[in-house]
N, C-alpha and C positions, 0 to 999 in steps of 0.2 A: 880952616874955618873953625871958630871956635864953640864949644858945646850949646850953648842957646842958640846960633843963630841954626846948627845941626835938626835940632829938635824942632825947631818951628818947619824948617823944609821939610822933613821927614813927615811932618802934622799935616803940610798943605799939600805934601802929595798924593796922602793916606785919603786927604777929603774929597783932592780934586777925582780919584777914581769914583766915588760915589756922590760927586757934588748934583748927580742930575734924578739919581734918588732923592734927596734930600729936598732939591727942590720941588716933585713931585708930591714928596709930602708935606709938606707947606701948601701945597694945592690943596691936598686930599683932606687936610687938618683946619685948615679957615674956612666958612662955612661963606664966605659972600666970594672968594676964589675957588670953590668946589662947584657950586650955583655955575659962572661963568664958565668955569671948565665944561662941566657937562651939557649946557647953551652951545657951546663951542663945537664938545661931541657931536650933538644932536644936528650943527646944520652942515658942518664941516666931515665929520668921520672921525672916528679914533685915533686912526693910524696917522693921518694928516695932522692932528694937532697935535699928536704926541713927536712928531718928529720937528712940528715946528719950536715945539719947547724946548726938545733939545738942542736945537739951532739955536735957539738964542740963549741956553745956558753956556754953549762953546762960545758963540760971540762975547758975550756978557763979560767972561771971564778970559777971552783969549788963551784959550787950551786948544791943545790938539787932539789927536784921537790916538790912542793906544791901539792895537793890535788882540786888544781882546773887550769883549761885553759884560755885563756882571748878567749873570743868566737867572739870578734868585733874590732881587730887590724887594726890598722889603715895604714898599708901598704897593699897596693894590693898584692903582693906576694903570703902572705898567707890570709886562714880561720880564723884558729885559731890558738894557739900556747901555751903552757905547759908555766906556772907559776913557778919563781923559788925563791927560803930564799937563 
């Protein structure tokens, strides 16, 4: 494999572990997708949307699940959030 295409998979795996942070904060940071998030909250539950979010960051992207959580995300949204290859 040669050096660049090294560094871009090395980048895309470094993301996909945190890709559902990231999404989460793109929620938390747009202010008509935070509106809708917390409508969502309010008739659905927390725990319920946050786990459908992440269902559809895994579909979205066709990742799988890692063997471990990131347990200190840096979006207020969530706790914690499933690791993904």
């Amino acid at each position: 494999m040669n050096p660049e295409d090294q560094v871009a998979e090395d980048a895309i795996a470094l993301f996909n572990k945190r890709i559902t942070n990231e999404v989460f904060l793109t929620i938390q940071n747009d202010p008509k997708l935070m509106h809708a998030y917390l409508k969502a909250v309010e008739v659905r539950g927390i725990d319920k949307v946050n786990q459908t979010i992440g269902k559809h960051v895994k579909s979205a992207y066709n990742l799988n699940n890692m063997n471990e959580r990131e347990a200190n995300p840096s979006c207020t949204l969530i706790q914690s959030h499933q690791k993904f290859v």
